[in-house]
N, C-alpha and C positions, 0 to 999 in steps of 0.2 A: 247397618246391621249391628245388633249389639250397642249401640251406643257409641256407633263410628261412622265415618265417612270413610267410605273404601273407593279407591279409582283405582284401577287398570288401565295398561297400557303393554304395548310390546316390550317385553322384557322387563317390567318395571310395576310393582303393588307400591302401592302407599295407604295408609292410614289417619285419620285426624278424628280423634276423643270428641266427641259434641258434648257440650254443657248447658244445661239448660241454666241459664243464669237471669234471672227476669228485672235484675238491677236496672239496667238501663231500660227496658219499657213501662217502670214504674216512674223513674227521671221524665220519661217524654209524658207521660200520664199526667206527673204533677205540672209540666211547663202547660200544658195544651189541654185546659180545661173540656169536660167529655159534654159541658151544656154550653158550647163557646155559639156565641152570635156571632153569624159570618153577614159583612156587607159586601155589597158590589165596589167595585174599583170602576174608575173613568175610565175608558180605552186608551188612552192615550197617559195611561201612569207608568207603564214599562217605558215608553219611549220617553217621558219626560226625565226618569230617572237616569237613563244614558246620556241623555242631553244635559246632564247637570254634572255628572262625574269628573268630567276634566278639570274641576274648580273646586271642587272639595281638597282641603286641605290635606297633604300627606303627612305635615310635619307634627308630630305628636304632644309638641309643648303647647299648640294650641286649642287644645282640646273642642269646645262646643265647633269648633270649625275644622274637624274631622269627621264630620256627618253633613248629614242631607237634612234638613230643615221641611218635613211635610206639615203643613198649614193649611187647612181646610183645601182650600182646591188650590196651593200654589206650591211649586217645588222651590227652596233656592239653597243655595253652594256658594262660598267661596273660601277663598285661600289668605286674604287680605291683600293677593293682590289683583283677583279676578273677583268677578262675581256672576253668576248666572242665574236666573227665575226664568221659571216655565209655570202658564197657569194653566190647570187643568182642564178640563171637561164638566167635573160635577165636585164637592168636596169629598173628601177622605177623612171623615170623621169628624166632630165637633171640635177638637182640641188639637194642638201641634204637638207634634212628636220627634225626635231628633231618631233617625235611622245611623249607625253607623257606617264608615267607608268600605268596610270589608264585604257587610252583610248586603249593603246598598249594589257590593261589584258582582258576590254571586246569584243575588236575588235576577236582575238583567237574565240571566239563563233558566228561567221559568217565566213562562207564561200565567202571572198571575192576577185572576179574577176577581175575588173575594180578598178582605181582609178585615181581621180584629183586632182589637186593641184589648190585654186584659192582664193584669198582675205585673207589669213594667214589661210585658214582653208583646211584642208585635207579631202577629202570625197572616201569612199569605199563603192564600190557596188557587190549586191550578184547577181546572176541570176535570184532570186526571187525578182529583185527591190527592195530589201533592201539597203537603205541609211543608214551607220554610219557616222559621220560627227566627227571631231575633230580640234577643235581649236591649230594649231601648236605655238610651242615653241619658242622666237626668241633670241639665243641663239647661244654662238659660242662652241661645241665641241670639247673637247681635241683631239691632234691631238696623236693615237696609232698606228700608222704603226710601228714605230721601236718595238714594246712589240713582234712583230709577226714574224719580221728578227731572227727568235733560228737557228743557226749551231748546227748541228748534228746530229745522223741518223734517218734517219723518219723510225714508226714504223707504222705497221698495225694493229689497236685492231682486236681481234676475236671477229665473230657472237655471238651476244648472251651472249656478255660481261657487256651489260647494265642489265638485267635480272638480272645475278651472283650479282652484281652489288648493285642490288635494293633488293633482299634475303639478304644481307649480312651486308647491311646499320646499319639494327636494330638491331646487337650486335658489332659495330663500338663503340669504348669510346668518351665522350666528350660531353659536355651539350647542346651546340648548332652543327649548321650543319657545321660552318668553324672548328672545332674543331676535327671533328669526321675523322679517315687518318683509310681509307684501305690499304693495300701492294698490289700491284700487282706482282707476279710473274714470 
């Protein structure tokens, strides 16, 4: 009323002034173009980007290896001293693009469908019309194809090996997580 927000309660009035201030939705207006071309995402791009997180680099001097590396249809991460690739389902645009770690951690908590590439910035969308937006990285990627050329017999884990896996962590030796070595046998 008046140009407030009024709440009541027992014993208790408060007031807060509304501003009509259009600053910031002319900000998102300029980041998120109003003729943006939305593509489809692979099903399997939310869970590739979880599956890549633990090997993105945290430490800041390394810069292009503080992001997720999207490559037509392949995800890949490392730390220099992991490394992780997941390929996709179908590609994710013609060109690779470096996501950052942060935007890569809260992107994981949407379900996102569609995405665009446009003005150095990345946008993904959900089916609920949620936009996330992320400022891309410009940045050249080390090149890891040879780390993934291994000779020698390819193995099939068993079902239900990540489980054993994750019981078995918490009496593994070692003070951190590069540390800690299970045997498999």
């Amino acid at each position: 009323k008046d140009g407030e927000l009024r709440v009541k309660a027992k014993g208790t009035k408060a007031g807060i002034k509304i501003f009509e201030d259009t600053s910031l939705l002319e900000t998102v207006k300029g980041i998120v173009p109003d003729n943006i071309k939305w593509q489809k995402l692979p099903e399997n791009f939310i869970k590739a980007i979880r599956f890549c997180l633990f090997s993105i680099s945290k430490d800041a001097s390394k810069n292009a290896l503080n992001n997720l590396c999207i490559d037509k249809d392949t995800i890949v991460s490392s730390d220099n001293l992991r490394i992780s690739k997941y390929k996709l389902e179908s590609p994710v645009g013609k060109t690779a693009f470096l996501l950052p770690l942060s935007s890569a951690t809260q992107l994981c908590s949407y379900e996102a469908v569609k995405f665009s590439l446009a003005n150095g910035w990345v946008h993904f969308k959900t089916d609920e019309d949620i936009i996330f937006s992320s400022k891309l990285v410009t940045d050249d990627y080390p090149k890891v194809e040879k780390h993934f050329n291994v000779k020698g017999t390819k193995v099939t884990l068993p079902d239900g090996l990540k489980e054993v896996i994750d019981n078995t962590i918490v009496f593994a030796e070692g003070n951190f997580d590069l540390d800690k070595k299970i045997k498999v046998v």
